[in-house]
C-alpha positions as CSV (number, residue, x, y, z in Angstrom):
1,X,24.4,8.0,2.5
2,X,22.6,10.9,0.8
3,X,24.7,11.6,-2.3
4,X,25.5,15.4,-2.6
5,X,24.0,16.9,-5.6
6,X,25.1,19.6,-8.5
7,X,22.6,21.9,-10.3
8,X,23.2,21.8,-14.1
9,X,22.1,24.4,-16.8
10,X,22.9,23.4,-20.0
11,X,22.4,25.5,-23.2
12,X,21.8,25.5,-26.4
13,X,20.3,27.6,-30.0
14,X,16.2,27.4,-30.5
15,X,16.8,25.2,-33.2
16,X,19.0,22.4,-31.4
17,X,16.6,21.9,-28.2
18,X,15.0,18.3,-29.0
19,X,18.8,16.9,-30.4
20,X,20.0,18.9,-27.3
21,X,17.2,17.1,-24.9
22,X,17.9,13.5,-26.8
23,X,21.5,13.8,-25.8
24,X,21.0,15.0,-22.5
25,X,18.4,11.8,-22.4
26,X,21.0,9.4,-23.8
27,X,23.5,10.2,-20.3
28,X,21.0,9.5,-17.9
29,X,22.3,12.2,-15.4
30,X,20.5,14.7,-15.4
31,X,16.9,15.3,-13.2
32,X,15.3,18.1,-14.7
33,X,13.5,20.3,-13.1
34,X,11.3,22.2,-15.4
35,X,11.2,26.2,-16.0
36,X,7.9,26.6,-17.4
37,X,4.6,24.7,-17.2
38,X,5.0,21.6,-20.3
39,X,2.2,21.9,-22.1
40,X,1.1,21.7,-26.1
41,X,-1.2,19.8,-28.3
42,X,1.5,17.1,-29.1
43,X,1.5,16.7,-25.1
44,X,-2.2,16.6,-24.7
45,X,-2.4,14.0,-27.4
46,X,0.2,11.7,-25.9
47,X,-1.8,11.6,-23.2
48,X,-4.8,10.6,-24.5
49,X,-3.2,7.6,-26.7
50,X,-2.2,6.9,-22.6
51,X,-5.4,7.0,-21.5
52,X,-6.9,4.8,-24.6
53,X,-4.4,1.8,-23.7
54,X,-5.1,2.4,-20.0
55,X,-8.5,1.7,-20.5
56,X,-7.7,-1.4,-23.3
57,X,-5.1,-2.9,-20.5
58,X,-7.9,-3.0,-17.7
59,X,-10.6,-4.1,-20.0
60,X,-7.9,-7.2,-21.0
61,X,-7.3,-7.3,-16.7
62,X,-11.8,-7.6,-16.1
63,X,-11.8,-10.7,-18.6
64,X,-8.7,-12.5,-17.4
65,X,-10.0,-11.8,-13.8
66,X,-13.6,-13.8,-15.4
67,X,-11.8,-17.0,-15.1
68,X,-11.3,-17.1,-19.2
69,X,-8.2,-19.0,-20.6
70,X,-6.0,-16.5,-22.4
71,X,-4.0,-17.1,-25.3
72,X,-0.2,-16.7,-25.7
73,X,1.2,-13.2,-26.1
74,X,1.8,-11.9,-29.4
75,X,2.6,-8.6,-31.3
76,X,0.4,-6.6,-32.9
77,X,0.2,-6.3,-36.0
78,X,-0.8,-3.2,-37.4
79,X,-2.2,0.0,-35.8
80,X,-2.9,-0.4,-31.7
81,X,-5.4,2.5,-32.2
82,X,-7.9,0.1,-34.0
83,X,-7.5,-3.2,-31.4
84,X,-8.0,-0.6,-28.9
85,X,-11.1,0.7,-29.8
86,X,-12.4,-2.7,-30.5
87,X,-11.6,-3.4,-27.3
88,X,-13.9,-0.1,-25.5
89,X,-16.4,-0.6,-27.8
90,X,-16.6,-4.2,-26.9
91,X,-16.7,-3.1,-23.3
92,X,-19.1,-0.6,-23.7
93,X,-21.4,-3.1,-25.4
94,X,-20.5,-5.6,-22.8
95,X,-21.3,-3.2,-20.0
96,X,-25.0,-2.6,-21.4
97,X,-25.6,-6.1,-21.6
98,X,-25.2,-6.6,-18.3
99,X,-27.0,-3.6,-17.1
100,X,-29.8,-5.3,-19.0
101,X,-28.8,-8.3,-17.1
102,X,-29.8,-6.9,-13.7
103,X,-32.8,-5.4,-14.6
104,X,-33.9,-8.2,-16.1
105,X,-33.4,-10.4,-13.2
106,X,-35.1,-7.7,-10.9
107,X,-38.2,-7.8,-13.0
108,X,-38.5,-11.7,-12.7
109,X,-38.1,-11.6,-9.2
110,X,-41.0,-9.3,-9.0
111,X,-43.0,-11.4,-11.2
112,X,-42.0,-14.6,-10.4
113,X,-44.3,-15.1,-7.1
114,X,-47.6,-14.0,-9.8
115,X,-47.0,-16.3,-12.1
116,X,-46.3,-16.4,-16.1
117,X,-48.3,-13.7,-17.2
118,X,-48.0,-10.3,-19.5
119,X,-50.0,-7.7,-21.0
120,X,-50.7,-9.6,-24.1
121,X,-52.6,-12.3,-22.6
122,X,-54.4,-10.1,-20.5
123,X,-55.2,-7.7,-23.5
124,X,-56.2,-11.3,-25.3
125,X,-58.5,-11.9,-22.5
126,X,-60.2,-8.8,-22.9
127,X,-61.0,-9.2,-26.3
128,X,-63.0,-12.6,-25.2
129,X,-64.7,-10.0,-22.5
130,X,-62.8,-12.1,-19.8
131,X,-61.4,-9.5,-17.6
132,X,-58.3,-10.3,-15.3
133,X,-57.0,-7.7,-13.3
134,X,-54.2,-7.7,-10.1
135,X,-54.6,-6.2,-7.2
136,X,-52.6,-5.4,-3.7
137,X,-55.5,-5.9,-1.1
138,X,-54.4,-5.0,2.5
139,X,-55.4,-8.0,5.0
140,X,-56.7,-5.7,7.8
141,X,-59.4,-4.1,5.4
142,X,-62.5,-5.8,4.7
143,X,-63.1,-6.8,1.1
144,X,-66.1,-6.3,-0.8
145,X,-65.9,-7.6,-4.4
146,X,-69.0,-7.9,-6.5
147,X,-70.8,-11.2,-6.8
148,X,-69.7,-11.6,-10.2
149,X,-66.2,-11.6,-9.4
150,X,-63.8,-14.5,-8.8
151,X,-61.1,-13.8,-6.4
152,X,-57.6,-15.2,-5.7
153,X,-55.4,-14.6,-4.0
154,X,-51.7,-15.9,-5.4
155,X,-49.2,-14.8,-2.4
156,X,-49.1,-12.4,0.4
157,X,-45.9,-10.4,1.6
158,X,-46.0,-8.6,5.1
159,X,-49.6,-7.4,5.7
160,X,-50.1,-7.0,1.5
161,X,-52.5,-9.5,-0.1
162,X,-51.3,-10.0,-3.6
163,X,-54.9,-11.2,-5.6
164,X,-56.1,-11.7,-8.7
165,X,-59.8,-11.1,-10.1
166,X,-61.5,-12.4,-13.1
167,X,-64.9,-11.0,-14.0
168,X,-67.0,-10.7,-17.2
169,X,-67.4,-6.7,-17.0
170,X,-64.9,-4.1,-15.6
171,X,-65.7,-2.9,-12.3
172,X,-64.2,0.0,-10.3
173,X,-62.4,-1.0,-7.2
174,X,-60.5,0.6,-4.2
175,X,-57.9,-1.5,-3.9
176,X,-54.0,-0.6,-5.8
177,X,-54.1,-2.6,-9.3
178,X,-50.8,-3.7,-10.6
179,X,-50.1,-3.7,-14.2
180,X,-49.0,-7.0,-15.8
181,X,-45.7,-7.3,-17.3
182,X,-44.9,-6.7,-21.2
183,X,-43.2,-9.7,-21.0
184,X,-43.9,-12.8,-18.6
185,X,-41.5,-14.4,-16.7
186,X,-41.0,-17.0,-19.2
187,X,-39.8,-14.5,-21.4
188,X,-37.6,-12.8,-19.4
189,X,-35.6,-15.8,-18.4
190,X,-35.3,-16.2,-22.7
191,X,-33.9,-12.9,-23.0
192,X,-31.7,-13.0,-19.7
193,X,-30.4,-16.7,-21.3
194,X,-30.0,-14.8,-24.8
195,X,-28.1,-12.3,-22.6
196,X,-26.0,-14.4,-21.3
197,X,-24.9,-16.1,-24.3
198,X,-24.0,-12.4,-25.6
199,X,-22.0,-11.3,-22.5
200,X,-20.0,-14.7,-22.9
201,X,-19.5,-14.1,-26.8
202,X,-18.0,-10.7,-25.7
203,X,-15.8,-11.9,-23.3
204,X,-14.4,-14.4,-25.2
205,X,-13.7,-12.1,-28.3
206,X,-11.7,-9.8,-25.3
207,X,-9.9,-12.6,-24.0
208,X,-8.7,-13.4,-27.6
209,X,-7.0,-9.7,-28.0
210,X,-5.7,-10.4,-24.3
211,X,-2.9,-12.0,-26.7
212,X,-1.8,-8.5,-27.6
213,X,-1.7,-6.9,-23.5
214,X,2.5,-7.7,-23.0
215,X,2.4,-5.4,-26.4
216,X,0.1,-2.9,-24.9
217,X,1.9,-2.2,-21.7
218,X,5.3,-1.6,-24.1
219,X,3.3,0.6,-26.1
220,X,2.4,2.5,-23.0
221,X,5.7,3.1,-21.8
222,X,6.9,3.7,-25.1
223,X,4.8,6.5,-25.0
224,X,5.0,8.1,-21.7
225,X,8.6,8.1,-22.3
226,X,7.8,10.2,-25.3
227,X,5.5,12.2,-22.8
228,X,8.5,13.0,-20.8
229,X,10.7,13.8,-23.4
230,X,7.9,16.3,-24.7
231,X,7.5,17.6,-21.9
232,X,11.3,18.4,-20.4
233,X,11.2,19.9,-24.4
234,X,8.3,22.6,-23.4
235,X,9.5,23.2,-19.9
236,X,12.7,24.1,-21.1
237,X,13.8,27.9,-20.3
238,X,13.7,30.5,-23.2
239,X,16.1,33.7,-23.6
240,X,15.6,35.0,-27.2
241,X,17.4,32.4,-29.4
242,X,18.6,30.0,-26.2
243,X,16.6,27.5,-24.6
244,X,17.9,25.8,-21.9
245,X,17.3,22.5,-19.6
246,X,18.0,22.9,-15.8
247,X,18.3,19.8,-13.4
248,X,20.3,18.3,-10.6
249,X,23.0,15.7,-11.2
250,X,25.2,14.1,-8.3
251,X,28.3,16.0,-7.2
252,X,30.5,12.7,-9.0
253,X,29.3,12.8,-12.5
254,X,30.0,16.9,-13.3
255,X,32.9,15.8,-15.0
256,X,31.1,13.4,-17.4
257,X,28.7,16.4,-18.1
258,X,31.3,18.8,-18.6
259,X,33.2,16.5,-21.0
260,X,29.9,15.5,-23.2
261,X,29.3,19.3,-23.5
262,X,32.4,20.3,-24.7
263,X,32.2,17.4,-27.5
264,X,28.2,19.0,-28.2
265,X,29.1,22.5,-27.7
266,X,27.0,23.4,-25.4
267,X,26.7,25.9,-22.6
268,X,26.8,24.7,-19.5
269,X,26.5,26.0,-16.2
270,X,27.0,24.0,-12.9
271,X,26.5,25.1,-9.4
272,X,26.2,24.3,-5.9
273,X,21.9,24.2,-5.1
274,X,20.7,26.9,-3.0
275,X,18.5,26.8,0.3
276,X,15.0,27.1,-1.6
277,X,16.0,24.4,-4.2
278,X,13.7,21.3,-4.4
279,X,16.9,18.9,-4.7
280,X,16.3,15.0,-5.4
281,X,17.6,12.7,-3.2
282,X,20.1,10.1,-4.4
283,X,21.2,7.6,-2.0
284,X,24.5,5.4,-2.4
285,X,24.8,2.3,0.5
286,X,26.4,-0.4,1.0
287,X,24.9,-3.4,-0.2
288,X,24.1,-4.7,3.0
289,X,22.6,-1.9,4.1
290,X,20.5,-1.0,0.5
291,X,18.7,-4.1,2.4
292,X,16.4,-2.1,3.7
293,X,15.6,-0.2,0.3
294,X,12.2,-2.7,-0.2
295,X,10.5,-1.6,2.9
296,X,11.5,2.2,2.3
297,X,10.1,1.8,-1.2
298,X,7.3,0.1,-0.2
299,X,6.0,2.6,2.1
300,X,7.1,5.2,-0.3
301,X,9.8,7.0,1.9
302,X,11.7,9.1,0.9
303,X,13.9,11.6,3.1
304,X,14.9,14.9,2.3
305,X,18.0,15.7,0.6
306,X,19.1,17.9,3.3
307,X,17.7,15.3,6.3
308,X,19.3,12.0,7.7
309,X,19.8,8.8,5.7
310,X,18.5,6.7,8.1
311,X,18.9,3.3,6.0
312,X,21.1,1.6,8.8
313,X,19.8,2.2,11.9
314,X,16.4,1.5,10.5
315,X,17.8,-1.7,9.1
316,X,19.4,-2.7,12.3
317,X,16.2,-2.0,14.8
318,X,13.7,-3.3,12.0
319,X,15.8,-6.7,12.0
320,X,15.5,-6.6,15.8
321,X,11.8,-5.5,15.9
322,X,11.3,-8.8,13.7
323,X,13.0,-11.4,15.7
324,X,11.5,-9.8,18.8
325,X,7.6,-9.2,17.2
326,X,7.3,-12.7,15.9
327,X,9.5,-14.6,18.7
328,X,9.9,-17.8,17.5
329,X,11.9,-20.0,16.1
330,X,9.3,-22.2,14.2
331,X,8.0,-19.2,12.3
332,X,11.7,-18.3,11.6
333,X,12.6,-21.6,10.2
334,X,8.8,-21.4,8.1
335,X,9.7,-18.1,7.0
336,X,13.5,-19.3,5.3
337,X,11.7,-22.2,3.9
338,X,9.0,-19.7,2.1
339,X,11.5,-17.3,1.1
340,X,13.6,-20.7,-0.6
341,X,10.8,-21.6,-2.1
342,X,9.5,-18.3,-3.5
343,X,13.8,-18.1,-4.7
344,X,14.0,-21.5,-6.2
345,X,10.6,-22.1,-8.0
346,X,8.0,-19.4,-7.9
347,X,10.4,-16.2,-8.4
348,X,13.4,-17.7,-10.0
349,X,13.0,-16.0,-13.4
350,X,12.0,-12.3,-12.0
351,X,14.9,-12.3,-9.5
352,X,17.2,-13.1,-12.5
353,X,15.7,-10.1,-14.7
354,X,15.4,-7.5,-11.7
355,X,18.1,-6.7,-9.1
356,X,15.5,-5.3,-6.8
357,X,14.1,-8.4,-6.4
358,X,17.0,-10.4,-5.4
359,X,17.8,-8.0,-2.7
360,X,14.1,-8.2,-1.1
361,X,15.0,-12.0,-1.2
362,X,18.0,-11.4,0.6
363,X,15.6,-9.2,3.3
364,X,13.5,-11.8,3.8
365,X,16.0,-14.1,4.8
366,X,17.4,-12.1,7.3
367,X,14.3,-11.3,9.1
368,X,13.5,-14.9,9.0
369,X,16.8,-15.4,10.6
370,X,16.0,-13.1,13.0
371,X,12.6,-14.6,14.3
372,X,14.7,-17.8,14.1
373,X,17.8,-17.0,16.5
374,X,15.2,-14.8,18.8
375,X,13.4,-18.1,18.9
376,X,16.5,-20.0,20.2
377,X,17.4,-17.6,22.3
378,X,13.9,-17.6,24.1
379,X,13.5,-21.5,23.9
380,X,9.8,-21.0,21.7
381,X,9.5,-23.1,19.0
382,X,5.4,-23.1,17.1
383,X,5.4,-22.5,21.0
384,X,7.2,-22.4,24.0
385,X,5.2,-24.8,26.7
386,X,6.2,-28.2,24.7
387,X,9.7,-26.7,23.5
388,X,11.1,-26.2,27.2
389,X,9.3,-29.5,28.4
390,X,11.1,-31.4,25.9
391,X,14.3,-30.0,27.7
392,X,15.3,-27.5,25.7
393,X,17.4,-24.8,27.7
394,X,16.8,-21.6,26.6
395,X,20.4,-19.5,26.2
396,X,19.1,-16.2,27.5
397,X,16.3,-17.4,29.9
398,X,15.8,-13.6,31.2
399,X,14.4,-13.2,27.9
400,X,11.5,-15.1,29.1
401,X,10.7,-12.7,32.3
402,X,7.7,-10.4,32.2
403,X,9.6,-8.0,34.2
404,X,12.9,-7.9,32.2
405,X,11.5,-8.2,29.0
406,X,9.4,-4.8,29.3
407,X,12.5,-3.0,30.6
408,X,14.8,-4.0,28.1
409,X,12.1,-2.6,25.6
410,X,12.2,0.4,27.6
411,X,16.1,0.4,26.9
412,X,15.8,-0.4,23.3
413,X,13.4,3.1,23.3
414,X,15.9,5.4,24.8
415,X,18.9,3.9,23.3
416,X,17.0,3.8,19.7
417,X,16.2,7.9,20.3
418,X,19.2,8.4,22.0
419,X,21.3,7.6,18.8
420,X,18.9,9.6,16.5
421,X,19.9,13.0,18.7
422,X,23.5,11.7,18.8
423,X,24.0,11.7,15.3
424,X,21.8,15.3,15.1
425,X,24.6,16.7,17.7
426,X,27.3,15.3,15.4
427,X,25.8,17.0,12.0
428,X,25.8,20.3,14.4
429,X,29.3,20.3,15.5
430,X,30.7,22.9,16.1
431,X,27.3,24.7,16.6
432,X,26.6,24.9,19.9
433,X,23.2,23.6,19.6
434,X,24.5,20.2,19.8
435,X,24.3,20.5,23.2
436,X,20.3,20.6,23.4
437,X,20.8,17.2,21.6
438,X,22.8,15.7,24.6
439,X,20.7,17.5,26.9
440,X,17.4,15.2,25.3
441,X,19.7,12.6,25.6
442,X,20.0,12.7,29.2
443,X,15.7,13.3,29.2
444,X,15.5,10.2,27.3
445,X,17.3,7.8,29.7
446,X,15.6,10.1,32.6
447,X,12.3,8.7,31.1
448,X,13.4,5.2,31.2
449,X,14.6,4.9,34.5
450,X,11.0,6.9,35.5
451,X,9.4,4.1,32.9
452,X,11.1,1.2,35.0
453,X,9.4,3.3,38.7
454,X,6.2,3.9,37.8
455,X,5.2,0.7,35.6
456,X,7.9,-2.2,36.8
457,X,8.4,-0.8,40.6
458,X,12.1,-0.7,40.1
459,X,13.7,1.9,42.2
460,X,14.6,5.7,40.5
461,X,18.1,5.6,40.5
462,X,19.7,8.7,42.4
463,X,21.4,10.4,40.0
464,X,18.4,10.2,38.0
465,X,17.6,13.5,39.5
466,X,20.6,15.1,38.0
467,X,20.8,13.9,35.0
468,X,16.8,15.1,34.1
469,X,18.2,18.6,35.7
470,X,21.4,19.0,33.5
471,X,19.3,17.4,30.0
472,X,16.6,20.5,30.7
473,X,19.6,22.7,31.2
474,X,21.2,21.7,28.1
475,X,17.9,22.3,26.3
476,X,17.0,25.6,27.9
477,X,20.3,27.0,27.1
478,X,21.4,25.4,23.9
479,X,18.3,24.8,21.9
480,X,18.4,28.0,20.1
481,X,22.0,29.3,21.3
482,X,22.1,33.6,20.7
483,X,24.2,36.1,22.1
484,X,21.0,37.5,23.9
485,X,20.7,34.6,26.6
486,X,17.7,35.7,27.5
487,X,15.7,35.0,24.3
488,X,17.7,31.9,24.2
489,X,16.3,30.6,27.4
490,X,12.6,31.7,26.2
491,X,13.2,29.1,23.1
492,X,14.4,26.1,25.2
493,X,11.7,26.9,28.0
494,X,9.3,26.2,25.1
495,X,11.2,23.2,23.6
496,X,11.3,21.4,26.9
497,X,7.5,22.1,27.6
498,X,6.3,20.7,24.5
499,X,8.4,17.8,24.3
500,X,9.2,16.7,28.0
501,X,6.2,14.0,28.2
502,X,6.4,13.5,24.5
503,X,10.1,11.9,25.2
504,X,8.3,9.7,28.0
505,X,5.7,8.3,26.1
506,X,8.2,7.7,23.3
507,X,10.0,5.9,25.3
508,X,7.3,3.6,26.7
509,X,5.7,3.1,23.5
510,X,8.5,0.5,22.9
511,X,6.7,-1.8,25.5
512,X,4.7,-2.5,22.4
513,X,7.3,-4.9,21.3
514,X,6.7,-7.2,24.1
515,X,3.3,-6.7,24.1
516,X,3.0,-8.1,20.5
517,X,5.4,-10.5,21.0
518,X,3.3,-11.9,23.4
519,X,0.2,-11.6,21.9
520,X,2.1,-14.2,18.7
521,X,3.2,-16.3,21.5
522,X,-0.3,-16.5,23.2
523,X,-2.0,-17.3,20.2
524,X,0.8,-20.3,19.2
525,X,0.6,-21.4,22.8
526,X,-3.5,-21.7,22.6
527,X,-3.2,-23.4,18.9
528,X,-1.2,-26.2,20.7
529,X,-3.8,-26.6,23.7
530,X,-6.7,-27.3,21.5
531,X,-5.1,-29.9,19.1
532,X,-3.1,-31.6,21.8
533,X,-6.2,-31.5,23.9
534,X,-8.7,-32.1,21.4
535,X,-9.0,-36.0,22.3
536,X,-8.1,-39.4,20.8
537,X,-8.6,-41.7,17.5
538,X,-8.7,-40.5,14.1
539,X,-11.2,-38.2,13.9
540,X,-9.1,-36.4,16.7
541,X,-6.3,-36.8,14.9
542,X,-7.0,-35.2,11.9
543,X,-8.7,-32.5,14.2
544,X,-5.8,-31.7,15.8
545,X,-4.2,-31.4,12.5
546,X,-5.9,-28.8,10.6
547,X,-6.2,-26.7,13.8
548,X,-2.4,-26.6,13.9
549,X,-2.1,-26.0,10.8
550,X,-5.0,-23.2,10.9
551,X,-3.4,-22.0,13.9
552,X,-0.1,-21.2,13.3
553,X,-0.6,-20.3,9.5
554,X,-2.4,-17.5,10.5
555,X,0.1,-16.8,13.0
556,X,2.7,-16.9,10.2
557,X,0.8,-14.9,7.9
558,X,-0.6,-12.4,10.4
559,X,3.2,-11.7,11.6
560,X,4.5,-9.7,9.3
561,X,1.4,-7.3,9.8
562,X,2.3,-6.3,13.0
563,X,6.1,-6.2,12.2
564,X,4.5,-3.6,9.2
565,X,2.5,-1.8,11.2
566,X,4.7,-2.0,14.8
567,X,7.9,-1.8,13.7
568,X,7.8,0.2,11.1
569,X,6.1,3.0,13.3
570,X,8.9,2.9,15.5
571,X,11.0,4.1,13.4
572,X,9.4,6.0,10.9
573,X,7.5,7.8,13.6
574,X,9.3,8.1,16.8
575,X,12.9,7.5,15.6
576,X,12.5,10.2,12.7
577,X,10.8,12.7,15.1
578,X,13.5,12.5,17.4
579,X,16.5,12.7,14.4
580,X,14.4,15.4,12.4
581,X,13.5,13.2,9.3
582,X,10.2,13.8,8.0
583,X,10.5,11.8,4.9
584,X,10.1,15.3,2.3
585,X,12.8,13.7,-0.4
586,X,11.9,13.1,-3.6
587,X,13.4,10.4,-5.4
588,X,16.4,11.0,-7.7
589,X,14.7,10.0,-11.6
590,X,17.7,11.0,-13.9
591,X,16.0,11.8,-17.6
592,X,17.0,8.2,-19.3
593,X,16.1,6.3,-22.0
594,X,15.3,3.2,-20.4
């Protein structure tokens, strides 16, 4: 649930506002929410130190990413200031090198096709009166050279005759001369060598300070923890000799607050927040449902504090989304063994250090468990064809109908939106606006009964009629409910013909459950064709193999895409439109020390 919230003031003399702000720090209650812009010299400082280790972290980041072994991690010792700009000039240096690089390479492609020469010899030649010159000669044009002259031509590109001429005298010609090099190609390929050497120093002097990065990234948030504190310091509020700190704190820690600033002495000043404040949203679940907390904070959602906490319905439809989107009991059972795996070996240590972690462990193996009992239920394991031939009864063989699957999508739609304008009607009570959201109830199951007509061919129930005519009236009537009934009915007339067709395809859009459901269990059926069918003996064998393997990893991988981008939508989209959650919140960040 969304945790109600208190808005603090507390104040204190001019003289007392950092000890006041350290204190206040040391609770970890309060958000604040500055009263004036935080800005100084001290501020604008920090934030360059911020920006010098930014740039030293990714600089250590480009020469791990090289492929260059890096040493253990170890403290620094002595000023960061220096290692760090080491480290940019290093960069910088590195950064011209490699410029150099490229345009070194780009001059002995040009020159590689003439040959190894440079100004110098040609300059050498001339003092011997032996003139060589280059030319670009097109091949449609006749060419005249004098008597005198030997031509050659070295290469040709497109319709371009590439020549050189050697002659005792200078001579004018027609044709485009090309200047030689300052440096043949010989050279070049020196200097790109010596180059390389250089770049490969560099890196390896960077890699040596990657030693010091753990240390950098403590540094930083050393620092932008002083950045905060800095800055809740300028954006406090000023009245002559008292400066105060406003924020939010949740409705069950007043006490603590008011009993820390009677022991300070401070003023303090809590109230209820008003309409127009920006509150921060604090939400308190049960741990089963805080389940869902990695894909909220994934996708960076966050709803307002006056809005729905949706955390268990959207638990409870993503899980089914899962099992339904991937289908299969194979990729359920792969997807516990991964999340083991991950548990045991690969994550062991970070799940220990961060609680976060273990729950998004504990997520993963319940949507693995759902793709695995969907899987049983539907009798498709890596497949369905060979699962059901090998006389495995499915438990729920309707599952496995076109027909019935595509309704009961239909009715996971309109019961999904139906319980998002339930739960609106019961925040409402006793307004009577609650009754617009029954009325959209009784649209919403309209829709899938005209969902199941018009694309399955099922009949349209008879009371169908009535119930679409009652949900309208509900609307019309009840959307905006005011003495007036006229103006009343003006606002729901509006309301129902905006959303009417909306609430239909809303509905329908559900079907894409099945359809990607089927998709997964097309492609898993047509990995098992073409290694089963593939043929005989070894080579076959190992054939059949690798495309299985191919096959249904990509399936595996590829899964949790679509669950991302299918199921998610579903309820972050239609869901939350129906239950009027457009994910406004901002996260609850108390001031804290750590």
């Amino acid at each position: 649930m969304i945790v109600p919230m208190k808005k603090a003031a507390i104040l204190c003399e001019t003289g007392d506002a950092e000890s006041t702000v350290k204190y206040v720090r040391s609770l970890g209650l309060l958000h604040v929410e500055h009263q004036n812009v935080p800005s100084g010299s001290d501020i604008t400082g920090l934030k360059e130190q911020v920006s010098f280790i930014r740039s030293s972290i990714d600089i250590l980041d480009s020469a791990t990413l090289s492929g260059v072994r890096n040493p253990p991690q170890e403290p620094i010792d002595g000023d960061w200031r220096e290692i760090s700009g080491r480290l940019i000039e290093r960069a910088k240096r590195r950064d011209q090198l490699e410029s150099q690089s490229r345009n070194i390479l780009g001059q002995v492609r040009e020159w590689e096709s003439w040959g190894d020469i440079d100004q110098e010899q040609v300059e050498n030649l001339k003092r011997h009166e032996i003139y060589l010159t280059l030319y670009q000669v097109p091949l449609k044009e006749k060419v005249n050279f004098p008597a005198d002259v030997i031509v050659k031509t070295i290469f040709t590109t497109g319709d371009i005759a590439h020549c050189v001429t050697i002659s005792r005298r200078a001579f004018d010609c027609p044709f485009l001369e090309v200047p030689p090099p300052k440096k043949g190609v010989t050279a070049l390929k020196t200097e790109h060598t010596e180059i390389l050497t250089s770049i490969e120093k560099i890196q390896q002097e960077i890699c040596d300070d990657s030693r010091f990065r753990e240390d950098f990234i403590a540094t930083q948030k050393k620092i932008e923890k002083e950045i905060e504190f800095r800055e809740v310091v300028h954006g406090m509020g000023r009245e002559g000799s008292i400066c105060y700190v406003t924020g939010y704190i949740p409705y069950d820690m007043e006490a603590p607050l008011l009993s820390e600033a009677k022991r300070r002495k401070w003023g303090v000043l809590v109230t209820d927040p008003s309409d127009v404040d920006e509150v921060p949203t604090l939400i308190r679940n049960p741990r089963w449902i805080s389940l869902i907390k990695p894909v909220l904070g994934l996708l960076g959602l966050t709803p307002g504090y006056r809005e729905l906490d949706t955390s268990a319905i959207f638990l409870v439809f993503f899980s089914i989304f899962f099992g339904i989107l991937i289908g299969d009991a194979g990729y359920g059972l792969a997807y516990l063994i991964i999340t083991l795996l991950l548990q045991k070996f690969v994550l062991r240590k970070m799940i220990m250090e961060n609680p976060e972690m273990k729950t998004t462990i504990t997520l993963f193996y319940l949507l693995g468990g759902c793709a695995l009992v969907w899987g049983l239920l539907t009798g498709t394991f890596f497949g369905q064809t060979w699962f059901l031939a090998a006389g495995y009864q499915p438990p729920v063989p309707q599952l496995n109908d076109t027909g019935f699957m595509q309704s009961f999508c239909f009715f996971l739609g309109a019961l999904h939106l139906s319980i998002a304008h339930a739960w609106n009607a019961s925040l409402k009570y006793p307004s009577l606006a609650l009754f617009a959201d029954i009325g959209w109830i009784c649209v919403l199951w309209t829709a899938f009964f005209l969902a199941r007509t018009l694309i399955l061919g099922v009949g349209f129930p008879s009371f169908g009629i009535w119930l679409i005519l009652a949900g309208i009236l509900l609307v019309v009537l009840f959307t905006h409910p005011q003495r007036n009934i006229f103006k009343g009915i003006g606002t729901g007339l509006g309301a129902v013909a905006l959303s009417i067709v909306n609430n239909f395809t809303d509905v329908v859009s559900y079907i894409r459950l099945f359809a990607v459901g089927l998709a997964t269990l097309a492609i898993s059926e047509t990995t098992n064709t073409l290694a089963f069918e593939f043929g005989d003996g070894i080579v076959a064998l190992v054939a059949g193999v690798v495309i299985l393997i191919t096959g249904h990893g990509l399936n595996i991988l590829l899964g949790p895409m679509s669950v991302l981008v299918h199921g998610v939508r579903l309820n972050v989209l239609e869901f939350s439109g129906h239950a009027n959650v457009i994910w406004s919140g901002t996260a609850y960040e108390p001031l804290r020390e750590e």
